[in-house]
VOGU-3710 file (C-alpha; in Angstrom, 3 decimals, decimal comma):
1> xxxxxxxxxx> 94,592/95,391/84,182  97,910/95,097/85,253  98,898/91,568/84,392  101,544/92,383/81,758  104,371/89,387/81,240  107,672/89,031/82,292  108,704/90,120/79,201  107,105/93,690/79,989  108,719/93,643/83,421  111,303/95,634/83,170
11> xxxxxxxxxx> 109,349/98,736/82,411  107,423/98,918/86,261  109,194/101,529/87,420  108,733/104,223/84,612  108,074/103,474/81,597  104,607/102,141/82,196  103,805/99,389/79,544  106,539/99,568/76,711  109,407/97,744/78,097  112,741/99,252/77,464
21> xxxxxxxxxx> 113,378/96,008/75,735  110,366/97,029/73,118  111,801/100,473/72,701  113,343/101,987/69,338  113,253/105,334/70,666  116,710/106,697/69,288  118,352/109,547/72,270  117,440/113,159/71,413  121,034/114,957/71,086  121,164/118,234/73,160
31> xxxxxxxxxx> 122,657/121,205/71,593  125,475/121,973/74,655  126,916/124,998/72,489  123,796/127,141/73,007  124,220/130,149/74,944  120,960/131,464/76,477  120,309/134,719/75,840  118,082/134,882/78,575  119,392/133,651/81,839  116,837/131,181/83,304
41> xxxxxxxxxx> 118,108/129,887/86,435  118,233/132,281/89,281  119,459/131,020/92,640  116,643/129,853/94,884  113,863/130,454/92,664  111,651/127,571/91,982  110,708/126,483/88,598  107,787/124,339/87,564  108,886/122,789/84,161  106,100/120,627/82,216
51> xxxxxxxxxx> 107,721/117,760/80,219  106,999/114,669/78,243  108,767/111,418/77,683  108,422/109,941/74,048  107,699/106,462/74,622  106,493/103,811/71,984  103,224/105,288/70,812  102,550/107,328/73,345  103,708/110,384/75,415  104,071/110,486/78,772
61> xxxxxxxxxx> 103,607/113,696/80,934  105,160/114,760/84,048  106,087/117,802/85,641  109,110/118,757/87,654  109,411/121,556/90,600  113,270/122,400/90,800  115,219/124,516/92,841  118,632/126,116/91,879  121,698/125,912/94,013  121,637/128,663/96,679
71> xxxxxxxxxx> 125,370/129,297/98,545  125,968/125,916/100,426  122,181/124,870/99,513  122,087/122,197/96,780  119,690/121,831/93,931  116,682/120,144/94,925  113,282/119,115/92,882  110,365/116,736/93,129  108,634/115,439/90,357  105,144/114,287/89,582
81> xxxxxxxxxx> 103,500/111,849/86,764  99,833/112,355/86,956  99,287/108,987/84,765  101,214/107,062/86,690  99,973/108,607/90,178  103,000/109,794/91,122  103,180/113,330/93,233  106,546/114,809/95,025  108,560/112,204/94,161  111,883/113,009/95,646
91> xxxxxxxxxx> 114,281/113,971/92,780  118,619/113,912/93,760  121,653/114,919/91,674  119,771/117,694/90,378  121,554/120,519/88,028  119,675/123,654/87,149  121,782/126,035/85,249  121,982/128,755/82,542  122,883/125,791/80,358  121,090/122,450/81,254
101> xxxxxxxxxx> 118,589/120,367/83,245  119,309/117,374/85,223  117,958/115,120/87,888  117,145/110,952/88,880  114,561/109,910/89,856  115,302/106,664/92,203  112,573/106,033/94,557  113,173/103,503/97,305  111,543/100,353/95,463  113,718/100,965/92,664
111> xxxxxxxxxx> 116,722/98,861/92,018  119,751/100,765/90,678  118,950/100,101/87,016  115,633/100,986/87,326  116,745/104,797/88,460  115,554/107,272/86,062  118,157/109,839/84,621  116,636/112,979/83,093  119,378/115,291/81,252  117,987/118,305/78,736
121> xxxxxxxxxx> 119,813/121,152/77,618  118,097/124,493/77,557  117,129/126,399/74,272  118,466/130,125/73,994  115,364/131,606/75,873  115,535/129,433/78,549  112,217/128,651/78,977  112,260/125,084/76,693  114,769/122,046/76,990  115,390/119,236/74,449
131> xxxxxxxxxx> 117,018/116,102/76,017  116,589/112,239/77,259  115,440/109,871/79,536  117,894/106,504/80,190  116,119/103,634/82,334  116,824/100,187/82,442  119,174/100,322/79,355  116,439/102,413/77,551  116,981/105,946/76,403  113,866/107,955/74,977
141> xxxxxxxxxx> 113,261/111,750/73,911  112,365/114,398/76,538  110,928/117,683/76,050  110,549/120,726/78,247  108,654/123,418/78,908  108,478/126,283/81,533  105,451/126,766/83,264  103,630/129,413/85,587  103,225/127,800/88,956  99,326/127,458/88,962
151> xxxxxxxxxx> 99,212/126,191/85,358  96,844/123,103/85,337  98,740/120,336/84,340  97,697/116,211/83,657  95,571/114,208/81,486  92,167/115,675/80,631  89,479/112,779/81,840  86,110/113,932/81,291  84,359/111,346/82,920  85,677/111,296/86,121
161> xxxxxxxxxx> 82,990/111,954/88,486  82,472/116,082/90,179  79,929/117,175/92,934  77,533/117,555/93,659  76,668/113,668/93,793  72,882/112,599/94,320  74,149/109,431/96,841  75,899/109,614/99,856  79,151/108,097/100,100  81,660/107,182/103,326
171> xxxxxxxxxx> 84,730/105,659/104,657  84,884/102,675/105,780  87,255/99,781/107,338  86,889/96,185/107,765  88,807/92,784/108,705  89,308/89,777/107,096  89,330/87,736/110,365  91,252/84,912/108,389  94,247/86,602/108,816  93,155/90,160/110,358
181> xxxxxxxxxx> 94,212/91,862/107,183  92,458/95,371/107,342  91,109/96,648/104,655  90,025/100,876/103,958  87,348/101,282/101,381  84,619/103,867/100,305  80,885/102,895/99,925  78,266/104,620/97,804  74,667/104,810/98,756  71,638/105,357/96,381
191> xxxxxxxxxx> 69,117/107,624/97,671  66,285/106,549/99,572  65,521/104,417/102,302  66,295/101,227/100,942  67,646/98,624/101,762  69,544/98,825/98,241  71,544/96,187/96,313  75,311/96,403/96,360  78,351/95,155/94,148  81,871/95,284/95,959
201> xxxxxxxxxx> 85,036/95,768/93,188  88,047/93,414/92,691  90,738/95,218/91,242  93,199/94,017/88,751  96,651/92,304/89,358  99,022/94,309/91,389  98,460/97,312/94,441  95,718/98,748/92,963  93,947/101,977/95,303  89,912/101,891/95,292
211> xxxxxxxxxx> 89,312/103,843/92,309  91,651/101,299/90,257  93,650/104,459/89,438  95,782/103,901/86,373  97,185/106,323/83,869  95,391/108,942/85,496  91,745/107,169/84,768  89,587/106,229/87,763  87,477/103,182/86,335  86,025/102,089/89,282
221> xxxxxxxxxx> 85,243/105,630/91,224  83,699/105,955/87,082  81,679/102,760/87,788  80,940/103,228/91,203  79,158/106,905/90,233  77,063/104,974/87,618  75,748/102,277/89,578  75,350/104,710/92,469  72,848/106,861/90,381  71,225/103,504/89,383
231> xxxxxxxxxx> 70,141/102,476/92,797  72,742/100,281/93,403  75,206/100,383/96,053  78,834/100,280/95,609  81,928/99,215/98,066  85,124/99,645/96,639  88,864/99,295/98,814  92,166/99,703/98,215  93,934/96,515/97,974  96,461/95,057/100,748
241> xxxxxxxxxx> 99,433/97,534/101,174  97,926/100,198/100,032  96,041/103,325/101,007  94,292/102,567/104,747  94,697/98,969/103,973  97,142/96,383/105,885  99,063/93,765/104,099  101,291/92,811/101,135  99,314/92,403/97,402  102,946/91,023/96,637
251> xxxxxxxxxx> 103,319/88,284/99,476  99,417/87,166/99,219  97,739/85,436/96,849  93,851/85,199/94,893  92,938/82,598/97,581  93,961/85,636/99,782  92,312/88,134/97,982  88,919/85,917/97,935  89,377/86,025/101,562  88,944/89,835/101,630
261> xxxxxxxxxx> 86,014/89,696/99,277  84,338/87,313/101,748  85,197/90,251/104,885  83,491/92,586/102,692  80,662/90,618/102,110  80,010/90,125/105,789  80,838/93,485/106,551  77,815/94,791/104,453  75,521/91,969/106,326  75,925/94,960/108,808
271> xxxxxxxxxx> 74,635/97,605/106,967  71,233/98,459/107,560  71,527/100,153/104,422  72,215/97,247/102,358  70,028/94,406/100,816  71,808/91,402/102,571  70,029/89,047/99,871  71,460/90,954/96,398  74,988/91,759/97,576  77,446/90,704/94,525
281> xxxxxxxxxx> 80,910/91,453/92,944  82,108/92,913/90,366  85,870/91,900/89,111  88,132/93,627/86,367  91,140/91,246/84,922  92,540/89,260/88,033  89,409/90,345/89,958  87,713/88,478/87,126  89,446/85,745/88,863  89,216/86,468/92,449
291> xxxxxxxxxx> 85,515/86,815/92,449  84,571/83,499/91,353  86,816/82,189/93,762  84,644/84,221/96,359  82,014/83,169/95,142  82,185/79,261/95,014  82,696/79,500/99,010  80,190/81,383/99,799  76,170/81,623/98,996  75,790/84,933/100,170
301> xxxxxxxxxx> 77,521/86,280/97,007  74,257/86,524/94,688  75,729/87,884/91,698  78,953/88,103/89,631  80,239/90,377/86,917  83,502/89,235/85,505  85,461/92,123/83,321  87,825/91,024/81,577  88,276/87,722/83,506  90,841/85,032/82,275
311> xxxxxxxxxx> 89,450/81,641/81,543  92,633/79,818/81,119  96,223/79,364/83,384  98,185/82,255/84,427  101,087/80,740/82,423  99,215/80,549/79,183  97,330/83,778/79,392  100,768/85,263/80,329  102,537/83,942/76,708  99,212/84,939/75,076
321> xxxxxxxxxx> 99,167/88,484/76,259  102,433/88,845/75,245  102,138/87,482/71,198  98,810/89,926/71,397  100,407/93,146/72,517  103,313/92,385/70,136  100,536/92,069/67,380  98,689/95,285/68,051  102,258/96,946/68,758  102,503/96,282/64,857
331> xxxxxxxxxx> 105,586/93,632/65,470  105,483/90,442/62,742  104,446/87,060/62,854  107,658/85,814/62,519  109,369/88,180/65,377  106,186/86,947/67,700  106,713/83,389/66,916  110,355/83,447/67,951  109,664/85,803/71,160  106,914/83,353/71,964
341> xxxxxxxxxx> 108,942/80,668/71,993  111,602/82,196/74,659  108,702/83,224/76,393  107,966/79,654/76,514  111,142/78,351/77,616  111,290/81,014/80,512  107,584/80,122/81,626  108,708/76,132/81,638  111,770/77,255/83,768  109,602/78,970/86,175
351> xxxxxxxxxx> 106,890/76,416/86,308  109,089/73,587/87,628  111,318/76,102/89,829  114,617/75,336/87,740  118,476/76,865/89,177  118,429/80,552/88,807  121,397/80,261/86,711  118,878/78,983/83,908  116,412/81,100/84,696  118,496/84,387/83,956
361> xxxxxxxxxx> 120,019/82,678/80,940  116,243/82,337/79,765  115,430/85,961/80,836  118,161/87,417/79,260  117,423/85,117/75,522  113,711/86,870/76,060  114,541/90,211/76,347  117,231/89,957/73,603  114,587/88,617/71,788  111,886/91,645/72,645
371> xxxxxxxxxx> 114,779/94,008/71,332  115,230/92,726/68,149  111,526/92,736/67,539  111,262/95,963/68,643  114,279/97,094/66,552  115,911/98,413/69,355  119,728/98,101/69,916  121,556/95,169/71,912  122,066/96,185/75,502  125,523/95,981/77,187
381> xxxxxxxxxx> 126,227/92,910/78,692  125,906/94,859/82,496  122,464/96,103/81,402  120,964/92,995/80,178  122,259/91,222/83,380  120,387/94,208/85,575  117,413/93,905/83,459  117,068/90,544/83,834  118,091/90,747/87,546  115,215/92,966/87,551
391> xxxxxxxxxx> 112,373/90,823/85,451  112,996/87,956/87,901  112,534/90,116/90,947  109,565/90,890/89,973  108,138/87,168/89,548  110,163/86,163/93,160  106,986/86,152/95,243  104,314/84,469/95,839  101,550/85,909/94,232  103,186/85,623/91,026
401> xxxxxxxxxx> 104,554/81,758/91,585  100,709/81,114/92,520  99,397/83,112/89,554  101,422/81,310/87,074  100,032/77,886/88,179  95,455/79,337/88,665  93,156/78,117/86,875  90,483/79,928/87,132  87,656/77,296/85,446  88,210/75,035/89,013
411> xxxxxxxxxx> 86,504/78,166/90,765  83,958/78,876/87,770  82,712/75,461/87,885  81,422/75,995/91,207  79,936/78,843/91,219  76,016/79,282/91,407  75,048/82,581/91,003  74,163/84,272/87,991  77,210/85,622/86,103  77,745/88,210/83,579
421> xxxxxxxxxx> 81,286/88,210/81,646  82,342/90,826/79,625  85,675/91,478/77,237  86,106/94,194/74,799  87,242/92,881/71,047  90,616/94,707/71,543  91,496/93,443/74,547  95,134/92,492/74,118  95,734/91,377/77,765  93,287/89,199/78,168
431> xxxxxxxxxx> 92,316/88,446/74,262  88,131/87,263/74,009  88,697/84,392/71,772  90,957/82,197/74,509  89,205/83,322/77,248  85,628/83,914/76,745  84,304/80,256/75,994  86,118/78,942/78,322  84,749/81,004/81,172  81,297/79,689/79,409
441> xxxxxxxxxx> 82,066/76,417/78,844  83,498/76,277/82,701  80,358/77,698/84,698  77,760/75,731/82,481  79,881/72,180/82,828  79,330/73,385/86,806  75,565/73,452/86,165  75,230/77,288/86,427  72,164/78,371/83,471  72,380/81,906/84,209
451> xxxxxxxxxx> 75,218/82,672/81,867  75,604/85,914/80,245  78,618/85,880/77,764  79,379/88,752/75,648  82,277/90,214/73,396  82,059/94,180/73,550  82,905/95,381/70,096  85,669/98,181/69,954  86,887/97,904/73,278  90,298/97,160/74,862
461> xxxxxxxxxx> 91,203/95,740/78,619  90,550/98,695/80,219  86,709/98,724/78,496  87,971/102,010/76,438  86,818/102,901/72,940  90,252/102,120/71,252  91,595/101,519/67,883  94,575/98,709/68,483  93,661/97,691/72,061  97,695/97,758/72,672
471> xxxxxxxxxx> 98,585/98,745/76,084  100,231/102,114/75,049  96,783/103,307/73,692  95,416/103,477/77,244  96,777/106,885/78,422  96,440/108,871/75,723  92,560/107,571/75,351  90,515/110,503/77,352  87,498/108,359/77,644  88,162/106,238/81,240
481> xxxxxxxxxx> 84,839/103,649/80,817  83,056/102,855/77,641  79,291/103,988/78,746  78,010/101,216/76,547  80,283/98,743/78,802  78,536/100,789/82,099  74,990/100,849/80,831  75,526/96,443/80,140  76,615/95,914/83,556  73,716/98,232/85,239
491> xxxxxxxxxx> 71,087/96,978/83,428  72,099/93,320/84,031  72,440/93,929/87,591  69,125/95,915/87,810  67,261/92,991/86,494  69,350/90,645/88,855  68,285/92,183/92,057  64,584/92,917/91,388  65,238/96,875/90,825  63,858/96,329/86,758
501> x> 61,011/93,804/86,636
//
């Protein structure tokens, strides 16, 4: 899920889900005597260093590919971060030497603050560094670590699915004639003649690829593989903007991402492969939103699975996700309560479009706020002004202006066709108690009487076995889809479309 509040963003660029103004991190302080007995950098060689980035519970991995100075040729470098999906991203003031390490990252959707500045000095045998991140008025440990230049590197994730697959799979495109948005997606094909039932996936808030890829986990090429080998087809696309798809996820909206849904849904009409009379979807977090919206326009939609669906406004859910990361993060009651309240005050702002003079005021009281919490130190006055600069850049669109004002129970009211919703107990971005009834309460005041609510025990939003559910838990968890959560939604939908009697 990638709702996370304007409280958290501040930390898009990098830092994943621990915003800068959460962190306590204190700067790792480089040895710049050493002398390396072992000279390291020779000119024009490439290196392949492995690092990680000490974040608030968690440690994030990347690896950089530098290249020395060579006569009039500068130092060059890209760098990758398998969790975050980034590969060759374009590194610039970089300094290899005998001594230290340096480079930015500052890719092209990155405002100035947001540029990432790497600095590590090198230990005497050259082949380790000590040394620190700063980003967006954050500064957090780095360590380094040469590497041979075929070592495997990334998060281990067992479960992500390896040939040789027993369905056939293919690439497809279709439009959504609306506004002739194209969208790129895969689809999965049981064995056998058919005609086989088929879910299509709804990703989360924000450009999501097909596979959902976050962190380095795949949940939906995960859940596509199990339904696959359970007879039931699968179409899943990358969202607008990304991938082979056309269009801004950023300048639309759910009513636009319904509107895709509903191309999909005709587009598998087409299929001779397909079961025109059991074709449903499946939605994770905002999906859980955008599905039901689908759905209440259109009867060919004969099933819905809602994962991790919000059943109240975006502005509440946002305030609530925020006290319930802070909670898990291990933050007090009395630090939430007063967080909560600028979080508030900034969502009130926002709601009824106030001068931007207040609304940076607010933003800057809320990430002061986060800091203290957080026990980090105040920021200068120049960085809190960038990271607020930065927090309400992110909201200045209109997906987010229509977000803040859904509610999603209008859709669920009118929806007919059987529904299962699912949250795990942890989820912290979406938290079971709010949410869960109401998504109930909303599709049987509609009429619907094929209602299947359940609370997944030991789960977070990402339907992960976890222990807090907190946000920072999610990349260093190797599992990528509970198979308790995958064996609920195929046997639900196998008894849905006539496949189990």
């Amino acid at each position: 899920m990638k709702i996370l509040s304007p409280a958290m963003a501040c930390a898009a660029w990098l830092v994943f889900a621990p915003c800068p103004a959460l962190a306590a991190a204190a700067p790792a302080q480089p040895d710049t005597n050493v002398t390396p007995a072992v000279p390291v950098a020779r000119a024009g060689e490439p290196q392949r260093w492995k690092g990680e980035i000490e974040l608030p519970g968690v440690k994030l991995e990347f690896v950089a590919l530098l290249t020395p100075a060579q006569g009039d040729a500068p130092a060059a470098g890209t760098l990758d971060i398998p969790m975050q999906g980034l590969k060759d991203g374009p590194l610039s003031e970089v300094v290899v030497s005998h001594e230290r390490i340096a480079f930015v990252l500052a890719l092209p959707q990155m405002p100035p603050q947001a540029h990432a500045r790497f600095s590590a000095a090198l230990a005497p045998d050259g082949q380790s560094a000590k040394g620190e991140l700063r980003q967006s008025g954050g500064v957090f440990p780095v360590s380094m670590t040469r590497i041979a230049p075929d070592a495997a590197v990334g998060p281990s994730r067992p479960q992500e699915p390896k040939p040789p697959f027993p369905y056939t799979q293919r690439d497809v495109t279709y439009v959504n004639a609306q506004d002739g948005t194209t969208l790129a997606g895969t689809l999965t094909i049981p064995p056998g003649d058919g005609p086989h039932p088929v879910a299509v996936l709804i990703t989360g808030s924000g450009p999501q690829d097909r596979d959902e890829t976050i962190l380095g986990h795949k949940p939906f090429w995960v859940l596509a593989d199990h339904l696959s080998r359970r007879g039931i087809a699968v179409l899943r696309s990358d969202d607008r903007g990304v991938g082979g798809s056309s269009g801004s996820t950023a300048q639309s909206t759910a009513h636009d991402f319904a509107a895709d849904v509903l191309a999909a849904v005709a587009f598998l009409h087409t299929q001779p492969e397909i079961d025109a009379r059991n074709i449903g979807v499946i939605g994770h977090s905002e999906g859980g939103i955008v599905g039901p919206i689908a759905a209440s326009r259109s009867a060919d939609i004969a099933f819905v699975v809602i994962l991790a669906g919000t059943g109240i406004n975006g502005r509440d859910i946002l305030t609530l996700q925020s006290a319930a990361i802070m909670r898990a993060s291990g933050i007090g009651e009395d630090q939430i309560a007063t967080v909560t309240a600028h979080h508030g005050a900034l969502m009130d702002l926002l709601e009824r479009r106030a001068p931007q003079d207040e609304v940076i005021a607010a933003t800057k009281a809320l990430i002061e706020s986060q800091r203290r919490a957080g026990g980090a130190e105040p920021l200068s006055d120049g960085d809190l002004t960038a990271a607020a600069q930065q927090a309400i850049a992110s909201m200045d669109n209109p997906w987010f202006r229509s977000f803040l004002l859904l509610d999603p129970r209008e859709a669920l009211r009118r929806v007919k066709a059987p529904v299962l919703a699912l949250i795990g107990s942890l989820d912290t971005q979406v938290p079971p108690a709010e949410n869960l009834p109401e998504i109930e309460k909303a599709l049987r005041d509609g009429g619907n009487r094929d209602v299947t609510a359940k609370v997944l025990p030991g789960l977070n939003h990402l339907f992960q076995t976890a222990v807090t559910g907190a946000p920072a838990e999610y990349a260093v968890i190797e599992e990528t889809f509970a198979p308790a959560a995958l064996d609920e939604i195929a046997r639900w939908i196998r008894v849905r479309t006539g496949l189990d009697k």
